[in-house]
Structure formats: structure tokens, C-alpha cells
N, C-alpha and C positions, 0 to 999 in steps of 0.2 A: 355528641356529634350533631344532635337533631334533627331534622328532617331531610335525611338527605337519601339518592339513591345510591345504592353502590355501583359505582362501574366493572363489566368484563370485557370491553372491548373499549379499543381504542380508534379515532380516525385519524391519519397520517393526513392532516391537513394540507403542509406544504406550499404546492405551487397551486394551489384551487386559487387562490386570489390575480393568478396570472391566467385567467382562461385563456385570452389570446396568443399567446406567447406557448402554449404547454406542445403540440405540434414542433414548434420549431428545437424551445427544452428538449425533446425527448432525441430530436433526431444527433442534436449539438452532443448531451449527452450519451449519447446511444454509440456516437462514431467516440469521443473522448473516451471510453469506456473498453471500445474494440484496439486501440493503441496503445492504452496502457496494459492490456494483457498480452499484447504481442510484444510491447518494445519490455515489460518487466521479464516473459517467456524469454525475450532473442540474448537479455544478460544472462539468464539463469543458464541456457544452453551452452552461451557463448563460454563461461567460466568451467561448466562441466566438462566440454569439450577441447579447450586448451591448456594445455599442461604448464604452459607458462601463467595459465590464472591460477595456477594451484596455491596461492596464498594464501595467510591472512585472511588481508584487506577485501580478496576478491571472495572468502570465504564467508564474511561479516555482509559485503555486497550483495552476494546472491543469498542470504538468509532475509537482507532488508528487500529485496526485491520480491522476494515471495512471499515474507511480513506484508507487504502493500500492496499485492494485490490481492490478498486473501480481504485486507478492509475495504474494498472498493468493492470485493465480492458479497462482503457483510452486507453494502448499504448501497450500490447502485441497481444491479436487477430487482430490488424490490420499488425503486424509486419510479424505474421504467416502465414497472407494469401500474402501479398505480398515477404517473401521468397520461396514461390511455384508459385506466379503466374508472367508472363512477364509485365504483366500491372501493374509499381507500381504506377500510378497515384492517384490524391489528390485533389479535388477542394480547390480554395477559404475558401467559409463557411465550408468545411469538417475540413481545415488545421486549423482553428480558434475556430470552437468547440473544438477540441484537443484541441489546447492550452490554453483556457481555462480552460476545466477541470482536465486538469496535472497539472497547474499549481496553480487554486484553490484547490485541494486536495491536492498539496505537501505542501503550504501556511498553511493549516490547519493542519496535520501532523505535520509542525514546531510547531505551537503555542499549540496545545494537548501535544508536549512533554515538553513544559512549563507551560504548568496545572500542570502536573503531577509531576514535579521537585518541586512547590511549595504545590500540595497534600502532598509530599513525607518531606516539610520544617514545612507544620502542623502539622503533626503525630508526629513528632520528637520535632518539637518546646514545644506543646500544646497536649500531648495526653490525657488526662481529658478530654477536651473540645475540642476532633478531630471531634467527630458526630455533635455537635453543630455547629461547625465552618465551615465542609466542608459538607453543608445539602444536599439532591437531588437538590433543588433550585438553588445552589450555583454553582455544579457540570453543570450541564443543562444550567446555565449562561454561565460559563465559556468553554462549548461544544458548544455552539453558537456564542459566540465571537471569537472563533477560527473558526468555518464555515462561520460566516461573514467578518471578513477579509480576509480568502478565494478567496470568491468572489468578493470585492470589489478588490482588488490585481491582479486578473486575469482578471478582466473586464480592469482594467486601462493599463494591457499591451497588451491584445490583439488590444484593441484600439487605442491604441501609433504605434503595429508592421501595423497594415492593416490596416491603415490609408496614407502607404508608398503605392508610386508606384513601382509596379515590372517590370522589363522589360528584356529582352534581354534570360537570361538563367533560366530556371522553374528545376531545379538540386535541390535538398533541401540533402544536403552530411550527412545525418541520415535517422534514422529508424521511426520517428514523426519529427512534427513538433513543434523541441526547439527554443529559442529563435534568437540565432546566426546564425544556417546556415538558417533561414528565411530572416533576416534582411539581412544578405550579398548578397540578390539575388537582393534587393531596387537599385533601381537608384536616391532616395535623402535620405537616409540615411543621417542624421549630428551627428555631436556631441552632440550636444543640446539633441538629442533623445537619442544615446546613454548614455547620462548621466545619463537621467531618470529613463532609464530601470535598470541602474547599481544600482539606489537609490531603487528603488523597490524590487530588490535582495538581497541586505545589508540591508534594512528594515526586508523583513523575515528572513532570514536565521543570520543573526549578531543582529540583537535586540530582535530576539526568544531566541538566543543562551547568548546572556548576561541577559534574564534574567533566565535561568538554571543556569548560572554560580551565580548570586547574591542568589539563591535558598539556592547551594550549599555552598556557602561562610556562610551562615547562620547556615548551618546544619553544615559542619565543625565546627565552634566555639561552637555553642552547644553539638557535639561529644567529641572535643576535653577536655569538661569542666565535663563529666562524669565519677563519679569516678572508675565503677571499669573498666574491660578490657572485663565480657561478654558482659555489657551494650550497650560498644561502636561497640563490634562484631559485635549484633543484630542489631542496628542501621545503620551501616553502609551495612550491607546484606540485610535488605529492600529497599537500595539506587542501591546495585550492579549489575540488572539487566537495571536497566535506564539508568543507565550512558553507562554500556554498547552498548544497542540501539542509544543511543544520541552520542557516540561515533564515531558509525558504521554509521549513518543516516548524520551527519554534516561535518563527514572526507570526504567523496565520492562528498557528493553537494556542499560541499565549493571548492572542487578541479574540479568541472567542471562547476560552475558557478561562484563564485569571482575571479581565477588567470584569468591573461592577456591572451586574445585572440587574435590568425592569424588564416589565411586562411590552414596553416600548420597543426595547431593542429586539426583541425577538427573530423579525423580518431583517435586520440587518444580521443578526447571527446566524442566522440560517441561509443569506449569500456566503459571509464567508465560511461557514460551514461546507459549504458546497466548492467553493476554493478549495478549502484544506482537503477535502476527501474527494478531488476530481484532480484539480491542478498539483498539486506534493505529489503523487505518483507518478504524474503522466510526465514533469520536470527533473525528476532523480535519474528515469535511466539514461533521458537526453542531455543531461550536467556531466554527466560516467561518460557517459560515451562521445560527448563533442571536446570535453577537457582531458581524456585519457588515452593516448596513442593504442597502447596495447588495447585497449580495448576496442577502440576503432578497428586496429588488424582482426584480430580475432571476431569480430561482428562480421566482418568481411569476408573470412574464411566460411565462418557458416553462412553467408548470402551465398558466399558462392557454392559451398557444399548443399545444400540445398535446391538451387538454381539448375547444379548439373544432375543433380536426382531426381527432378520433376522432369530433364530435357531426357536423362534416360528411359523414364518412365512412359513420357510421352512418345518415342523412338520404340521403346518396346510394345505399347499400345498399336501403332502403328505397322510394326513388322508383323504382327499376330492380323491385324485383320488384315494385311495382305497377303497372307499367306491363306487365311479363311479365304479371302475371294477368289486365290489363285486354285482355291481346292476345289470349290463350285466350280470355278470354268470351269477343270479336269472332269469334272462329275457330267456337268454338260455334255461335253463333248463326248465322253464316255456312253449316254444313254442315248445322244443320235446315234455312233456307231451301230450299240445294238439293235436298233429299230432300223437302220439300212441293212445290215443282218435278215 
């Protein structure tokens, strides 16, 4: 290895080349941040509390809506304390827990949206026998085989990256710790490893995504073979908020985890890095909910349930300290009495 130092800490570099700009950063990200855990909270609610979300689709929905905000949870509070503070420092184990669970939750994300492409292939295939076919059991299965390759996925690269000597520079040129600018800091880095890690990436992200595409290749042909033109309408608008997501969700990750990497692009993969783990959450619950009627009502139910439980709250707040005050008068008036006594 020769002369080198070993590193235990890391610094989360990030936005320090944006000194100007980190102020505004924090605040942009700071409110982006408080929206996507309210609007991801108001679907999860929204499905718990209407019995007509009890599907499926809505079951796959509210597991992906808690899948992304649990990564946003990974890697934005730490991003916000280190654009206010001068210490972006990172241990070791701190920099590998991350990457673990960003990259176990995006792992899982990918393959929930391949549940769902094929929830969305039964309905349309088979709907007779849609309850039958896609039971809770079924549902719950396939919500755990997507959290278990999760983890087994992020366990095998975390182990593959910190398994590497680090030495010389502890710079990590992002806001977490992704997979690239970790590795670039290694002093035995090969190919060999890089290879690996590249097959773990095209494993989620291109074998999740082909089979959404064999989904829809299915559902097409069965669209296409419907005779009249609302049938295929309806069919195809139960499809058009997925694709949409999966659109959004596979354009940004593919573009900053399969194209070719240098040491160049770094500052351009750490914007759209910050796309993918800002903008994909904060876009799925508002795709759900401006393209889905039922979900629209049911959102609305609990604004409103909500709405009249804070106006009760505040009405009860209210009747209580007026009754406190109306008890002092009494007391008042009570202790002049005795004293004219």
C-alpha cells in the first residue's frame, strides 16, 4: 500500500463549494423535506382510514409511501445539519449504516414498483378473480420479498465498499455516503469490485424495471384486444399514475447510477442525486393523488376529519377556560361578600 494514512472519518463534502447558496439550500430543502412527510403521512392515513383503500394497489401504495420516506429520513436530516454546521464529519460505521439503509430502501422501492405493475397486470388480466389472486397473503408476501432483497442487496455492498482500505483523502464529494465517491477515496479499489457493485445496480434497478416492462407488455396486449374505446380508457387510467412514478423514479436512478463514471461528474451526480432523493418522493404522493379520484375523496375526508378535530379541540380549549374564568368571578364575588360580612 505504501505510505499511506489510514482513514476513520469521513467529511461529507457536499454543498461546501456552494457557500453562498447553503442558507437558501437548507431552507428550500428544509420546507421540501416537511412536505414530503406530511403529503407521504396524509396517503398512509388516508389508505388506513378508508375501507375502500383496502386494496391491493393501495396496500403496495402505502408500503412505497413509507419505503420513501424512511430514505429521505436516511439522508436529508443529516444533510441539514451539516449545511449549518462547519463540522461535516462521518465515521466509518456512521457512513455504512447510511449506506445501507438508502440503499436497502431504494432496493425495496424498486421491486414494490414491480408488485404493483403486476397487481395492476391481474386486475386487468383477471378481474373476476382479482381478490382471489392477489389475497393479503399474496400482497404481504410479495411486500416482503421486496424488504428482503432490500437488505440482502445493501448488506452485500456495504460489505464489498468497507471491506476497501481507505487512505490518503477522507473528501466524500456528496451530501451521504453513495456508492462512488466512497469508493474513489479506496487505495485497492479493482475492477473485480467494481464489477460487482455494477451487477448489483443492474440487478435492482434493470431487473426490477424489466419486469414492469413484461407487466406492461401483458397489459398492453390485453388493452389492446378490448373491444370498445371506454374499456380501454379505464384500463389504461388505472395504469397511468404508475407509470408515471416509475417513469420519474427509473429516469433520475438510472442516470446517476448506470451511465459511465469520472471523477468529473461527481458535482453533476450529486445534483441529480439530490433530484432523486428530494424530488421522487415529494412527486409520487402528489402523481397518487392529482391522478386518482378515490384518493382525492379520501384525502379530503381526513382534511376534513382532521379539520373538525382541531375546531373541536379548540371549542373545548375554549369552553374550559371560560368556565375557569367564570369560576374566579364566582370566587370573587364570593370573598367580597365575606369581607362585607
Amino acid at each position: 500500500m505504501g505510505n499511506h494514512t489510514t482513514v476513520s472519518t469521513f467529511l461529507l463534502w457536499g454543498f461546501s463549494s456552494f457557500s453562498d447558496l447553503q442558507d437558501l439550500l437548507f431552507v428550500m430543502i428544509f420546507f421540501s423535506h416537511v412536505t414530503i412527510l406530511a403529503a407521504n403521512t396524509s396517503i398512509m392515513v388516508a389508505v388506513k382510514l378508508s375501507h375502500n383503500l383496502h386494496t391491493p394497489m393501495y396496500f403496495f401504495l402505502c408500503g412505497l409511501s413509507f419505503s420513501e420516506t424512511c430514505t429521505t429520513v436516511v439522508v436529508i436530516p443529516r444533510m441539514l445539519v451539516d449545511l449549518l454546521s462547519d463540522s461535516k464529519s462521518i465515521s466509518i460505521p456512521e457512513c455504512a449504516t447510511q449506506m445501507f439503509f438508502f440503499f436497502g430502501l431504494g432496493t425495496n422501492n424498486c421491486f414494490i414498483l414491480a408488485a404493483m405493475s403486476y397487481d395492476r397486470y391481474t386486475a386487468i388480466h383477471d378481474p373476476l378473480h382479482y381478490s382471489s389472486l392477489m389475497t393479503h397473503k399474496i400482497c404481504f408476501q410479495l411486500m416482503m420479498a421486496s424488504c428482503m432483497t432490500g437488505v440482502v442487496v445493501a448488506l452485500c455492498i456495504v460489505l464489498i465498499v468497507f471491506n476497501l482500505s481507505f487512505c490518503d483523502s477522507s473528501i466524500i464529494q456528496h451530501f451521504f455516503c453513495d456508492i462512488t465517491p466512497v469508493v474513489s477515496l479506496a487505495c485497492d479499489y479493482t475492477i473485480f469490485q467494481k464489477m460487482i457493485l455494477l451487477a448489483f445496480t443492474a440487478f435492482v434497478l434493470v431487473g426490477s424495471f424489466i419486469l414492469i416492462m413484461i407487466s406492461y407488455v401483458f397489459i398492453g396486449s390485453i388493452v389492446m384486444k378490448m373491444p370498445s374505446a371506454k374499456g380501454r380508457y379505464k384500463a389504461f387510467s388505472t395504469c397511468s399514475s404508475h407509470l408515471t412514478v416509475v417513469c420519474i423514479h427509473y429516469g433520475f436512478a438510472g442516470f446517476v447510477y448506470l451511465r459511465p463514471k469520472s471523477s468529473d461528474s461527481f458535482r453533476e451526480d450529486m445534483l441529480m442525486a439530490l433530484t432523486y432523493t428530494v424530488l421522487t418522493p415529494l412527486l409520487n404522493p402528489i402523481v397518487y393523488s392529482l391522478r386518482n379520484k378515490e384518493m382525492q375523496t379520501a384525502l379530503k375526508k381526513v382534511r376534513g376529519s382532521i379539520l373538525n378535530k382541531t375546531a373541536l379541540n379548540i371549542s373545548k380549549i375554549f369552553i374550559v377556560q371560560a368556565l375557569i374564568n367564570k369560576s374566579r368571578e364566582s370566587e370573587v364575588i364570593f370573598v367580597q361578600l365575606i369581607s362585607c360580612v
